[in-house]
C-alpha positions as semicolon CSV with decimal commas, in nm:
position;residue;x (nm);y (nm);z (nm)
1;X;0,000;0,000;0,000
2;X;0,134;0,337;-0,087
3;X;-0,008;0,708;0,035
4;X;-0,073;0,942;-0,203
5;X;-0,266;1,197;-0,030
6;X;-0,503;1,303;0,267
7;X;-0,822;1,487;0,335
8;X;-0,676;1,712;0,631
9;X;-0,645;2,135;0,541
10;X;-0,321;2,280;0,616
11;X;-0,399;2,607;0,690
12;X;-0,020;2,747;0,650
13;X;0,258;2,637;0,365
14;X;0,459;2,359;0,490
15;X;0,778;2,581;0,425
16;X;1,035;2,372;0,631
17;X;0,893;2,046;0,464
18;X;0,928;2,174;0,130
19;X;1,307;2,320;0,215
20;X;1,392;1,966;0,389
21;X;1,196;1,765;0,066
22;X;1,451;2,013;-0,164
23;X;1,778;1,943;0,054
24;X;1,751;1,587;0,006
25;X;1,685;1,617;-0,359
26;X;1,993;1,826;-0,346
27;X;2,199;1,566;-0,203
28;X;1,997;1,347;-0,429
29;X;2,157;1,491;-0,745
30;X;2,484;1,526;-0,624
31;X;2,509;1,129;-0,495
32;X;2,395;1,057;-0,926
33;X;2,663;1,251;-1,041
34;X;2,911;1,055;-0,830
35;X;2,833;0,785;-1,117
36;X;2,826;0,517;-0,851
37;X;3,070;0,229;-0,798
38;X;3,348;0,321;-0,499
39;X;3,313;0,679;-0,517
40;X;2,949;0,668;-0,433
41;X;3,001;0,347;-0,147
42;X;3,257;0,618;-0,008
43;X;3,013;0,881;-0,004
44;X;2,805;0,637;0,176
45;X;3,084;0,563;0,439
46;X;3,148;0,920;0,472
47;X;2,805;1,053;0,572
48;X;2,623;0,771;0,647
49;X;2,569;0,675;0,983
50;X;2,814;0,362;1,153
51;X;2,656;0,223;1,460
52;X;3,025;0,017;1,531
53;X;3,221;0,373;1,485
54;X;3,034;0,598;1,720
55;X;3,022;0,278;1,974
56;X;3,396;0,237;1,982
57;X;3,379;-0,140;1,873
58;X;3,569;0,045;1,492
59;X;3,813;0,300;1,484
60;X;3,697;0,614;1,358
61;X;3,840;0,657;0,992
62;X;4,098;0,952;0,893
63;X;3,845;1,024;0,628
64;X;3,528;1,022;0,888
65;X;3,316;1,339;0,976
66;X;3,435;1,522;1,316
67;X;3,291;1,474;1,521
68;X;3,134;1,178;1,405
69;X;2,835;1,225;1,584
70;X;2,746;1,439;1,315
71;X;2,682;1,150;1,058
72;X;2,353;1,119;1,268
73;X;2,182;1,420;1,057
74;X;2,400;1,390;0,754
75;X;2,268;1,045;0,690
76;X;1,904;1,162;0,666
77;X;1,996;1,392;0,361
78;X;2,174;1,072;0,206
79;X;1,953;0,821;-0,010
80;X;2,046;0,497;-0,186
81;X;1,819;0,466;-0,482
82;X;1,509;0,617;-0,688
83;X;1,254;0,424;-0,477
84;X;1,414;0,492;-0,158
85;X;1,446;0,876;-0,181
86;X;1,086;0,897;-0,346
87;X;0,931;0,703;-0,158
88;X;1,057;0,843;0,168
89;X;1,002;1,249;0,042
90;X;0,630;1,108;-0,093
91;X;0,551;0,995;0,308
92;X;0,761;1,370;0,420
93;X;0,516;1,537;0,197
94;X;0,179;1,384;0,285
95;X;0,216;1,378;0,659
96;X;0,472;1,642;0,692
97;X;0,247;1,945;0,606
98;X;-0,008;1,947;0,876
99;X;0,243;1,835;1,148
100;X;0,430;2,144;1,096
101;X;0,091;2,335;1,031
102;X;0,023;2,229;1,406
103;X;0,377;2,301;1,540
104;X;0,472;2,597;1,377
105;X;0,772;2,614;1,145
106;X;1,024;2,652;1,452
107;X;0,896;2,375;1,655
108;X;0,880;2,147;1,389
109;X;1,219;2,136;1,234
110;X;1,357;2,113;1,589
111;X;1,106;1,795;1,634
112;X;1,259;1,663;1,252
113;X;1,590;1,644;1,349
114;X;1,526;1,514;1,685
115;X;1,305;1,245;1,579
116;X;1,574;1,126;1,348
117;X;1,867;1,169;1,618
118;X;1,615;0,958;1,826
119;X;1,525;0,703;1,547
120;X;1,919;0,666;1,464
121;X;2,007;0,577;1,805
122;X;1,706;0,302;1,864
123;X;1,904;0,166;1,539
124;X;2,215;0,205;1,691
125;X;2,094;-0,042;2,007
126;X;1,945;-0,294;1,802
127;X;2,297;-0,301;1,614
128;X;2,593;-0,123;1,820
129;X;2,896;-0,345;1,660
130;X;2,723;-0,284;1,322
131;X;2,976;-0,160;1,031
132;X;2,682;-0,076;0,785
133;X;2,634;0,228;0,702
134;X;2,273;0,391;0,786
135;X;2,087;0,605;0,560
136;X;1,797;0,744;0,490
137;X;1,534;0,999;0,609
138;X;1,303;0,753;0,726
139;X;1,355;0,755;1,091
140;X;1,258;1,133;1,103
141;X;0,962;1,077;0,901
142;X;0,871;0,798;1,092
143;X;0,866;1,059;1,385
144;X;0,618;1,269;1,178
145;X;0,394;0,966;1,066
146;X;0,358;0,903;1,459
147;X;0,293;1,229;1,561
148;X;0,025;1,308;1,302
149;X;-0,110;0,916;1,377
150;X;-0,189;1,110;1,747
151;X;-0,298;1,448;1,591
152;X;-0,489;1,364;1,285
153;X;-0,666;0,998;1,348
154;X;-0,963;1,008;1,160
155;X;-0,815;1,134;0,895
156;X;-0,857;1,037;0,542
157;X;-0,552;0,893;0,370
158;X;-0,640;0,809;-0,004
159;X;-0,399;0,458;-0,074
160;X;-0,316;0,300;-0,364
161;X;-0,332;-0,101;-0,331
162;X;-0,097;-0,331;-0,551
163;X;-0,339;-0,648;-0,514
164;X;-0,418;-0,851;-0,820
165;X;-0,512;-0,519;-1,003
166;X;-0,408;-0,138;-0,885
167;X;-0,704;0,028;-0,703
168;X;-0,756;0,340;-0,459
169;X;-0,908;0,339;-0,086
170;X;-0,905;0,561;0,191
171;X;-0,858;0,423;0,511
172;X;-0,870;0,646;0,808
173;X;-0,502;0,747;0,961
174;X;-0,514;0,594;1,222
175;X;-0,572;0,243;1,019
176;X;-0,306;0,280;0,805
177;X;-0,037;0,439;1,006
178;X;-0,135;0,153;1,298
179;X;-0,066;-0,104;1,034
180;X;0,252;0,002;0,894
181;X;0,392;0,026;1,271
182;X;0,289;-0,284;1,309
183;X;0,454;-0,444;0,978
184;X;0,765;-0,268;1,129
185;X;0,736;-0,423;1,460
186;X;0,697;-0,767;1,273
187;X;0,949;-0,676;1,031
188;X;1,228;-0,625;1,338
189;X;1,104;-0,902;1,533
190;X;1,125;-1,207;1,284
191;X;1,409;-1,041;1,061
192;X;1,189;-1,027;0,775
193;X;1,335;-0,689;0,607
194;X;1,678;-0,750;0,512
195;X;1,867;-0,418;0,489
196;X;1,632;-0,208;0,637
197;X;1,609;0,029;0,973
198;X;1,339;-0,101;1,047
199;X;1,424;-0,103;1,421
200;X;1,476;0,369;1,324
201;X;1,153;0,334;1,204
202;X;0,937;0,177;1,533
203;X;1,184;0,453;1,748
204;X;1,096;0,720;1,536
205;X;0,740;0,638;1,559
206;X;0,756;0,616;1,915
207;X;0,907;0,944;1,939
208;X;0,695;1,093;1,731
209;X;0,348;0,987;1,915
210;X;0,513;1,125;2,266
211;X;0,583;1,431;2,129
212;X;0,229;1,480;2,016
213;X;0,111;1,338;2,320
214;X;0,300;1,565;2,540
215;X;0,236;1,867;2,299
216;X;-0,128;1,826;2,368
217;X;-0,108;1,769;2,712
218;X;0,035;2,081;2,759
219;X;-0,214;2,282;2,560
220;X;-0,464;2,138;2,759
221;X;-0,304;2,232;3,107
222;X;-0,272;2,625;2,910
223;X;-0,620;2,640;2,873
224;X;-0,748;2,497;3,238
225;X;-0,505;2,792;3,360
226;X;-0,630;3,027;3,141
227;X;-0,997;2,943;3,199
């Protein structure tokens, strides 16, 4: 199943979506003209994220970031194919938009990068000796997916279904976000996605419904003061 849009108004322009969609198209064209082969695996070394080097269990590389905690946000610019980037900035885009609309532009980017410092780290502990690198903005937007899955339940997501023939449905947010946390949760437990964070994904998720849950809680404690 694949999103490809929702009913829910945003009632401002997503800026900071848009500027983080652009960066990683950015970094996007500038991994293609690399041409692939070594030069793009050592752009993958270089600003992907190592679980094993920030752990201790690999020496950090002369040619490693410095400090190499700061792979953690480079990696989420950093994409390693067509489907992985478009896929990834499709989700960013459909969810993305009213999260920030509720956050504010501020708020939100803070709550990006966190969610995928977050997500990365959750990875990090299912893996710590791991010397692959990790990439990908998916942890972040996993983050977002959770928070709007608290924000925007009955909310309309329009899907298109690969099953025998291609059809549309809408299934309400809190269906289809619920589902793919669970397919990630299955996913980490039993192994069955090869090459995959899925383990950044269920963190990021996580992450993402706290924040939400603690941003309303608040609001609510603003207004009985106020009242």
């Amino acid at each position: 199943m694949l999103p490809i849009s929702d009913d829910a108004p945003s009632r401002t322009f997503p800026l900071v979506t848009f500027l983080l969609i652009l960066a990683s198209g950015l970094v996007w064209m500038w991994e293609l003209s690399l041409g692939g082969g070594t030069n793009l695996d050592a752009f993958f070394y270089r600003f992907g994220f190592i679980p094993g080097i920030l752990t201790g269990a690999y020496d950090v590389p002369s040619w490693a970031l410095s400090p190499y905690v700061l792979t953690i946000l480079t990696s989420m610019f950093v994409h390693g194919s067509w489907s992985h980037i478009l896929g990834n900035m499709l989700f960013l885009w459909i969810f993305g938009n009213n999260v920030e609309d509720h956050l504010g532009h501020a708020r939100y980017l803070l709550f990006y990068l966190a969610g995928g410092i977050v997500a990365a780290l959750v990875q990090l502990l299912s893996g710590p000796g791991s010397d692959v690198p990790t990439i990908g903005a998916s942890g972040a937007i996993a983050a977002v997916m959770g928070a709007y899955f608290f924000m925007y339940p009955t909310a309309r997501v329009h899907v298109l279904v690969f099953f025998i023939f291609i059809t549309t449905i809408r299934l309400p947010a809190w269906i289809f976000l619920g589902m793919w946390f669970l397919m990630q949760l299955f996913e980490g437990t039993y192994g069955a996605a090869q090459g995959v964070a899925v383990w950044a994904h269920v963190g990021g998720f996580l992450f993402g419904l706290m924040i939400a849950w603690v941003d309303r809680t608040r609001q609510r404690r603003r207004m009985d003061f106020t009242v």
